[in-house]
N, C-alpha and C positions, 0 to 999 in steps of 0.2 A: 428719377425713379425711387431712390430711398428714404425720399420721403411719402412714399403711399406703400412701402413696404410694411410695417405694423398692422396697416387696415387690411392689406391682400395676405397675409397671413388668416390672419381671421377669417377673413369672405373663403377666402378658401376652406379652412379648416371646418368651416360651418356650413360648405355645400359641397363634401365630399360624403356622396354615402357609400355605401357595400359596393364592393368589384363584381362584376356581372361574372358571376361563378356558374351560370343558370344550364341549358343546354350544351350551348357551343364555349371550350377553353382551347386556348393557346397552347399547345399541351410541345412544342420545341420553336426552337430561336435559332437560326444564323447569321449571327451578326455582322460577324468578324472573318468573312471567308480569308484564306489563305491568299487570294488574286482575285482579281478583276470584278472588285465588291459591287459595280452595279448590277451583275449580271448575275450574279452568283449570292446574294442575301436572298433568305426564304426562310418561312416560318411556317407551323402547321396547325391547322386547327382539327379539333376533336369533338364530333357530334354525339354526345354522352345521353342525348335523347330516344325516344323509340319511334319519332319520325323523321322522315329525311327533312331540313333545310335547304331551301334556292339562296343562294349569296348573289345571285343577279338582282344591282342597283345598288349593293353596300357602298357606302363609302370608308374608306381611309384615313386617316389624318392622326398627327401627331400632339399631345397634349405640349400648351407655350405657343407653335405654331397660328399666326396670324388665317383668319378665317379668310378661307378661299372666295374668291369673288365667284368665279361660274365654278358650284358644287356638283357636277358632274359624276355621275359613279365611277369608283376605280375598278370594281367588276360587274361586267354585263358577259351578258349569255352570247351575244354576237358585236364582239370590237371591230370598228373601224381600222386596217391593217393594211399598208401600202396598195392604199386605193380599193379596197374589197372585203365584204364583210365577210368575217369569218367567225367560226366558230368557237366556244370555248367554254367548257364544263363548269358549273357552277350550282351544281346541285351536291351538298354532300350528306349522303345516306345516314340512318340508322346505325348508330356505332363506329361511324366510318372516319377516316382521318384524312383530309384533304390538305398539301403540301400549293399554297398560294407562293410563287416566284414571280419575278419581272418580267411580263408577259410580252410586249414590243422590246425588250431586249434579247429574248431567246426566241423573237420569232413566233411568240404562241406557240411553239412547237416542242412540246412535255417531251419528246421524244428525247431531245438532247440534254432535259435532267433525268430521265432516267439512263440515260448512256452514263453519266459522268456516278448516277447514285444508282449502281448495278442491281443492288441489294434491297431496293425499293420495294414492297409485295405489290403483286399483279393483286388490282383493286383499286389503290391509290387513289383518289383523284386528283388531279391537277390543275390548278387553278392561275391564270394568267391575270396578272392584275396591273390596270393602267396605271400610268403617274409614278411608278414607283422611285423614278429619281426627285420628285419634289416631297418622298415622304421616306426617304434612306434609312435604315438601322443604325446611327453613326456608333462607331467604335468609342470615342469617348467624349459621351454626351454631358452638356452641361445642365445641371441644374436650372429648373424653370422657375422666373420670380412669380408666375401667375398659377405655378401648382406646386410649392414647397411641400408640399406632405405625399409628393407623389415620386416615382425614381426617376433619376433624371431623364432618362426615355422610356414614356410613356405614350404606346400605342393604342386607339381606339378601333373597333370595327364597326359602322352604324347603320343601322338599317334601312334608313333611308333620312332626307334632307332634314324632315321634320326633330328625329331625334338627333340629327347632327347639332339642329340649330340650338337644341336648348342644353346642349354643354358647351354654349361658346358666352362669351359675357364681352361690353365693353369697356376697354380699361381705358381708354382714351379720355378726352374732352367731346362736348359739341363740335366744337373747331376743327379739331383733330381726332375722330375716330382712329378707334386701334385697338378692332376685335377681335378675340383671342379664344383659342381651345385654352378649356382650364381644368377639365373634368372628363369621367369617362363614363357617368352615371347611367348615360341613355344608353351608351352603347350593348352592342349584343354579345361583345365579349373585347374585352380587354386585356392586356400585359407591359410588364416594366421590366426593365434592367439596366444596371451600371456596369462601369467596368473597374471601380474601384471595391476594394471591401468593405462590408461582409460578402460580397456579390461572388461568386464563384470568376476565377480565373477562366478563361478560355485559350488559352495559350495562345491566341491570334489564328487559329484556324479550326476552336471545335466550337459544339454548338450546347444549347441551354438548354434543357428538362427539367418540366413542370413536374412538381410533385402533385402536392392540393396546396387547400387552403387558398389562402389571401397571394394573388397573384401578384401583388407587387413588395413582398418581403422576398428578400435575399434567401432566407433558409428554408423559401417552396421548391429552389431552384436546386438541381448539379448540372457538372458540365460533365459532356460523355469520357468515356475510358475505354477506350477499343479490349478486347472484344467484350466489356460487361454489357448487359444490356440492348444486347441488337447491334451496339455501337462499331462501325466501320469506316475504312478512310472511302474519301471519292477516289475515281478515276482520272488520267486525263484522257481527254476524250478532243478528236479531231475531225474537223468537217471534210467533205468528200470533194476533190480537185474537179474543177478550176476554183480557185481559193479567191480571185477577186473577181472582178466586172471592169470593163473598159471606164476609165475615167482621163479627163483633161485636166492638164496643169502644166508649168514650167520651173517646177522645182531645179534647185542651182542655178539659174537666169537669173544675173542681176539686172534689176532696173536700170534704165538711163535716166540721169542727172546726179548733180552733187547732192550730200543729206543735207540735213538742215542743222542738224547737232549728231555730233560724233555719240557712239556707244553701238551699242546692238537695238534693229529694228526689225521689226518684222516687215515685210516683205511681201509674203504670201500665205496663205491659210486652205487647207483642205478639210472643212467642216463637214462638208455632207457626201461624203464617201459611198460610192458606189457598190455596195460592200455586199455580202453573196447572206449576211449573219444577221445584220439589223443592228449593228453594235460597233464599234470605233478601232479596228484593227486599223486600217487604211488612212485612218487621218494623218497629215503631219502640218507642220506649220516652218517656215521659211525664217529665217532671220540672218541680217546682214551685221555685219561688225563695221565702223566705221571709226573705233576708238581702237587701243592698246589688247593685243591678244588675250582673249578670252579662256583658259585654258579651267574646262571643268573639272577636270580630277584634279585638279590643285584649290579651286575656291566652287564647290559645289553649288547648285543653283536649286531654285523651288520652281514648276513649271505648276498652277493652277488658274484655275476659273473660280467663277462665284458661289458655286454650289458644292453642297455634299459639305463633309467633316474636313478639318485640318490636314495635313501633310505631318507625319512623326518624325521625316526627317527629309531632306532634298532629295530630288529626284533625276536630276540630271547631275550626274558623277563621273561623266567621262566625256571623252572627246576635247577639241577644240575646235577654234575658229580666230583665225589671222587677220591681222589687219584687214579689211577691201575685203574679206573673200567670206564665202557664203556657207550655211549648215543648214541642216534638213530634219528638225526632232521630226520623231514617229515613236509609235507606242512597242517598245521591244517587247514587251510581257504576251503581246499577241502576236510580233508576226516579226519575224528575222532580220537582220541585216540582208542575207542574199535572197529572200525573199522581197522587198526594196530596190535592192539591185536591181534585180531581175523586172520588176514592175515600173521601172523610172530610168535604168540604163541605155543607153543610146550608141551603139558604137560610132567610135571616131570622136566622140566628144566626151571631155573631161568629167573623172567618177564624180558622183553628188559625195558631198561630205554629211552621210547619215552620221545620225546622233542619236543612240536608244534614250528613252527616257523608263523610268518607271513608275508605276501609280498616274497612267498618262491620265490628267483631265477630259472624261468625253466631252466632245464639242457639240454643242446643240446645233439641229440642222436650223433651225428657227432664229438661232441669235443667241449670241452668249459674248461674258467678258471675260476676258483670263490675261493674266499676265505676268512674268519672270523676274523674280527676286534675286538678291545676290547675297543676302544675309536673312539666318533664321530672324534674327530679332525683328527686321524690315517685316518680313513676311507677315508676323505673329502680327504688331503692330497694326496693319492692315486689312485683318480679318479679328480685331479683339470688340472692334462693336458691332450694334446691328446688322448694320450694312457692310458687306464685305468691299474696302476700295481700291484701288490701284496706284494710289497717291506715290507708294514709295519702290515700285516697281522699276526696274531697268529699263522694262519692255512691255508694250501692252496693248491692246487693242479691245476694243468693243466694236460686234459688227453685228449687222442683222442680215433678215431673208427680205425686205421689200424695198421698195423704193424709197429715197434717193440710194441706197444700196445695192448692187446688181441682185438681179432675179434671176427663178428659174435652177438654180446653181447644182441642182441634182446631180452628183458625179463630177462638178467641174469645180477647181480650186477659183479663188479669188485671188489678184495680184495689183500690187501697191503698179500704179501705169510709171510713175515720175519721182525722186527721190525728193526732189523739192516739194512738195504735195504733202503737207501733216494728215499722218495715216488715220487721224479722228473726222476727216473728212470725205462722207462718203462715195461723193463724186471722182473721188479721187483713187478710185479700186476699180478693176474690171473682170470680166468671169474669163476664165478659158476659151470661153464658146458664143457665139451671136453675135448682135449687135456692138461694135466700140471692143471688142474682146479681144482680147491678149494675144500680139500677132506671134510671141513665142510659145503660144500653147502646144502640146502633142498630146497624142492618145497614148494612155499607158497597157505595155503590152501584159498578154495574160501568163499568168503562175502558177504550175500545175507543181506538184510533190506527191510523193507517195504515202505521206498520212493526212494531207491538206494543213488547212490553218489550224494550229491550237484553237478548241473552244474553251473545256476546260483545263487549267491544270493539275487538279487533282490534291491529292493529299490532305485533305480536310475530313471533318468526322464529324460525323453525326448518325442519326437513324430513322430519318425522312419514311414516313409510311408504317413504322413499327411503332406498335403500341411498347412505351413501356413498362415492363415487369413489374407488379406490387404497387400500382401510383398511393402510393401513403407514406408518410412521412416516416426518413430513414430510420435506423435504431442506429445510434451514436456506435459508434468500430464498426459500420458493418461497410464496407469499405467497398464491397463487391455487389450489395444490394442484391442479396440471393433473402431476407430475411432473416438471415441469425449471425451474429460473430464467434465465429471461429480461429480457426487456426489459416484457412485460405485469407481470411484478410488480413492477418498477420503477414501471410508471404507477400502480399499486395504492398504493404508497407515495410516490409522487410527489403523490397527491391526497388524504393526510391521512386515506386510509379505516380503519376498523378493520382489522387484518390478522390472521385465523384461527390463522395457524399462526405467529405472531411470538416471536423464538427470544432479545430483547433485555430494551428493560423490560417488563414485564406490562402491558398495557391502554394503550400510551403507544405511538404510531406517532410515531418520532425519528428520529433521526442514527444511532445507535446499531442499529437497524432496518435502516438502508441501509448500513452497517459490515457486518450481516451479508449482506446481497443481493451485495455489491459480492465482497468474496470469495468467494460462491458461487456466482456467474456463470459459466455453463455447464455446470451440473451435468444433470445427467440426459439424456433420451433426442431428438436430435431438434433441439438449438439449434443455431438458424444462428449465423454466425462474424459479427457485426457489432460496428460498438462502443460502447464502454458506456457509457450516458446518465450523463451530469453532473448532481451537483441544482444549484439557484442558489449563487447567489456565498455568499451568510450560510450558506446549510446546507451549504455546500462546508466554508468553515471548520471546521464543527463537524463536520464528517466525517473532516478532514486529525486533526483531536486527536484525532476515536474510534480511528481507526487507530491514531494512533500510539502511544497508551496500548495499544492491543489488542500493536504491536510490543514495545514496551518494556518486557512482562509475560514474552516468548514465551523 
């Protein structure tokens, strides 16, 4: 590649025009929720026009991104949704602000983001959007070699095939195509963000606001500060019992026969979970130990698939598993140990040894590959090119949904039949249920509680559905974005808070912070004549040298 990097600079640079600033803007970002980021990333658009917009047929896609073979719209007015068409808003009005979330992740059903985002205004519209796991917000995206002048994630929204097609170029050969998003020129409205600086900090669970200007400079952007702004946390919010659906499996049954090579295998897999939510509480996956105790909280492990962003750190931190004897990951961040229990328990036969994990991998019901590390470096290694691979994994599997792979598998786990049998063969797995099927299978029993399953967990921030206050570009100290600095955003920064609109270091409320407040004291409309607060004696100091470096530059 680095040798056609000088010319894809250029091609780039020379077919990059204006950000579709036109009508429809990006006008907030969630990137980085707090939990369960597939389900829980959303972004909002703003119709600044005086007629309404249909976004049924747009497509999605992200700039770097390999050009989709079947370009299928990510929003249509009526999605295909567990077997039946349903319905789903995709008109947004005159002045209006429609909040686009993961639509087959929540169900199509707005109802449970406005449970979790209380504070939404009645109006809203909500908008369900397909694919959204092959087009993720990642937390810390890389830099594209096919759009260098662009931020490293860069989302497009287009209006249909046509203008999809003519922001894609191909960087390949004849022999080897290899078409690429490179641009956001056609699209109907566009937005970028990093997560390093100048980029505003999110702290890992708040959300981005569009000022104006050029959508993808860092300095259009703040990230929220409760209460400035509309800005509030989520709720958590839980679905209503019975919290699972009957499903088949043999979790803790080990297979008969000897392995083939000692370590941990996987065993069994619960992909396509019968689940009451459309989303991966219920999976777990099986793994036998057949080397030297595995003990998690002493050598932490990476449990991922091929999709979505990296892991920041491992996710399986606890438990163990003994020589010969069996573990049960399942995803703790949605659904309990005695919730578990209770769905897989059997009296008179020995407890499963769950395993919470966290940041669980969703399993796709279609096919997917994931598999268990036992060093960050391994891990890193393994997903640092193109292709995400499994090479240096402990543990791992790729399975599909069709033949030679068992079918059908809705609700029912898949299980390794024979230890002798290398799990990359698929004849060599069988479902829970039918044909050749798993004669240790049972049905799991149902799990009521009295707030049901977590859907969401809450504590994130943002201000989904609220226009905000002044969209124009801040006044440096104005810290609180009311239009004038004063003496309130002095307290703002007086008290160590994060500050939205901070014009110093990125993510860091300092001396340097109050450098800027202090000369911009009485800027805008409306400030009384008083005078102007002092910080303490130590941050005084450090305030007399930001100056004077700020003078002795001037």
């Amino acid at each position: 590649m680095k040798h056609v990097l000088p010319a894809l600079l250029l091609f780039a640079v020379m077919h990059h025009g204006a950000p579709a600033w036109g009508q429809l803007i990006v006008s907030e970002v969630m990137y980085d929720p707090g939990t369960d980021e597939e389900r829980w990333e959303w972004f909002e658009v703003r119709n600044m026009g005086p007629a309404a917009v249909d976004l049924d047929g747009y497509l999605i896609d992200r700039v770097g991104d390999r050009v989709r073979t079947a370009s299928s719209p990510n929003i249509t007015a009526q999605p295909f949704f567990e077997g039946e068409l349903i319905t789903n808003p995709t008109v947004l009005p005159a002045g209006g602000l429609a909040v686009l979330y993961p639509g087959p992740e929540l169900g199509y059903d707005a109802s449970r983001f406005r449970a979790a985002w209380s504070e939404t205004p009645v109006g809203t519209t909500f908008i369900g959007v397909e694919g959204w796991s092959t087009n993720r917000l990642t937390n810390a995206p890389k830099p594209s070699d096919y759009a260098p002048n662009l931020p490293a994630m860069t989302v497009g929204l287009w209006q249909d095939e046509v203008a999809y097609q003519l922001d894609t170029a191909d960087f390949g050969s004849p022999s080897a195509p290899d078409r690429r998003v490179f641009r956001t020129d056609h699209a109907a409205v566009a937005f970028g963000y990093d997560d390093t600086a100048p980029w505003p900090n999110t702290l890992g669970n708040r959300s981005l606001l569009y000022l104006d200007g050029d959508p993808f400079l860092p300095g259009n952007w703040v990230r929220t500060n409760a209460p400035w702004g509309n800005a509030y946390e989520s709720q958590a919010t839980y679905l209503e019992s019975p919290i699972n659906l009957p499903e088949f499996g043999s979790p803790g049954v080990r297979p008969p026969g000897q392995p083939l090579t000692p370590g941990l295998i996987i065993t069994e897999v619960m992909a396509n979970a019968a689940t009451t939510t459309g989303s991966a509480e219920w999976e777990w996956i099986e793994v036998l130990n057949t080397g030297p105790t595995a003990d998690f909280a002493a050598t932490p492990h990476w449990l991922d698939d091929d999709d979505g962003s990296n892991l920041e750190s491992p996710n399986v931190a606890e438990g163990r598993v003994e020589t010969g004897q069996i573990a049960v990951l399942y995803n703790a961040e949605a659904a309990t140990l005695d919730q578990m229990r209770a769905a897989w328990g059997r009296p008179g036969v020995e407890p499963i040894n769950w395993i919470g994990v966290t940041d669980w991998p969703s399993l796709a019901n279609g096919g997917d590959r994931f598999g268990l590390w036992n060093s960050g470096g391994e891990y890193a290694a393994d997903r640092a090119g193109e292709t995400v691979t499994l090479d240096r994994a402990v543990a791992s599997l790729e399975y599909d949904d069709s033949a030679p792979w068992p079918t059908g598998v809705d609700g029912d786990a898949i299980r390794l039949k024979h230890l002798m049998t290398p799990p990359g063969d698929p004849s060599a797995w069988a479902r829970a249920r039918g044909a050749n099927a798993d004669p240790n299978g049972y049905q799991s029993a149902e799990v009521t509680g009295s707030t049901g399953l977590v859907d969401h967990a809450g504590g994130d921030e943002g201000t989904p559905g609220h226009i905000w206050p002044n969209i124009d570009s801040p006044l440096p100290g104005d810290y609180n974005r009311d239009g004038r600095v004063d003496a309130a955003d002095y307290s703002l920064w007086r008290d160590g808070a994060p500050l939205p609109t901070e014009t110093a270091t990125a993510g860091v409320t300092d001396e340097a912070d109050y450098a800027v407040w202090l000369t911009s004291y009485g800027l805008g409309a409306g400030v009384a004549t008083a005078a102007v607060p002092e910080p303490s004696a130590g941050i005084a100091l450090g305030v007399v040298l930001a100056i004077s470096g700020l003078l002795s530059v001037r």
